[in-house]
N, C-alpha and C positions, 0 to 999 in steps of 0.2 A: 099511475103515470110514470114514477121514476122506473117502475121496473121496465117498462113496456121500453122506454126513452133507454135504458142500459145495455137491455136485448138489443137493440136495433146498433146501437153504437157498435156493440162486441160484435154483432153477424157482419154490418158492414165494416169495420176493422180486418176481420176474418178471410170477406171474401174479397178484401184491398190486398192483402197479406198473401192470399194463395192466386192471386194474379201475379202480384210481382215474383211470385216461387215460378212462373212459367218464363216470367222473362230471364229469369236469372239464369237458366240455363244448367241446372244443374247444380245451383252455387256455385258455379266459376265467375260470373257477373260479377263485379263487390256493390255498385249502387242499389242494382235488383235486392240482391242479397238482402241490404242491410234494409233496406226499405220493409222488408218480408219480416224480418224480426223484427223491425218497430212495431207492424203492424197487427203481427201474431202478438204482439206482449202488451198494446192496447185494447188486444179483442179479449185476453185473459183479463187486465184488471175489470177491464166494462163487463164481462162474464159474472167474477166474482160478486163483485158491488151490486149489479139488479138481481144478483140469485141469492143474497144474503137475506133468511128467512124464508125461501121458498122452498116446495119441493123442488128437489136434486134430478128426479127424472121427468118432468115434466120442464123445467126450465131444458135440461139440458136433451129432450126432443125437440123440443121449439128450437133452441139454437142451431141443431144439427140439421133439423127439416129446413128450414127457410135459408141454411147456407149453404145448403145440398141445392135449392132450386135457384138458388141468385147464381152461383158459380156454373151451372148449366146456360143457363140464360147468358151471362158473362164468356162461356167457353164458344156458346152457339152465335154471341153478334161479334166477338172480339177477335177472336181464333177461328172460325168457319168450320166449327166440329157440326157434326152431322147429327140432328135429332132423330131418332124413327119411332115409333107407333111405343113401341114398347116402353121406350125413355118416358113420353107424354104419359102414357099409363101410370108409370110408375111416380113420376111428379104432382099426377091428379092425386094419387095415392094420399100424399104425404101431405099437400095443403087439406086434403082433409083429414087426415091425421091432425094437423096443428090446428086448426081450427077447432076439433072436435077435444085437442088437449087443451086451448084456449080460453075454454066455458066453463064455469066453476061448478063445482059436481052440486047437487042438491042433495045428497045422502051423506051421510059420514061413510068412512067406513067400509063401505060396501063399493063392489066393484060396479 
């Protein structure tokens, strides 16, 4: 439960942080700005703290997949960026990716 509970902190940290990096303009903004580094530098300690004991590439798929699909989703109702066929391919992709990295292997060992 805490890791599940630290992921979710860090992804939504992350993809709080790379919204305000779109308002900021560039970093010429200073509110956006500094909002963006609060936000990136809470989504690293909440990173660190649920991935402490875990595998390295399995947490840090999870983290990357489900803040690749919230920042899409965020870009598509916030910003009116344009999804097409391909994007949706590619985002089925990846929740099953995470999903599929989400399940605890029953073998040691082996791939």
């Amino acid at each position: 439960m805490r890791f599940w509970t630290g992921l979710s902190l860090a992804i939504i940290c992350e993809v709080i942080g790379v919204t305000f990096l779109n308002y900021s303009r560039g970093l010429t903004e200073l509110f956006p700005t500094l909002i963006a580094f609060i936000f990136y530098l809470s989504s690293i300690l909440c990173y660190m703290w649920s991935a402490r004991g875990k595998e390295v590439g399995v947490v840090g798929a999870l983290f990357a997949g489900l803040g690749t699909v919230l920042v899409l989703l965020i870009g598509f109702f916030a910003f009116d960026e344009k999804v097409s066929m391909l994007k949706l391919i590619g985002i089925a992709l990846i929740i099953i990716g995470v999903a599929r990295l989400s399940k605890k292997s029953k073998r040691k060992g082996a791939f």
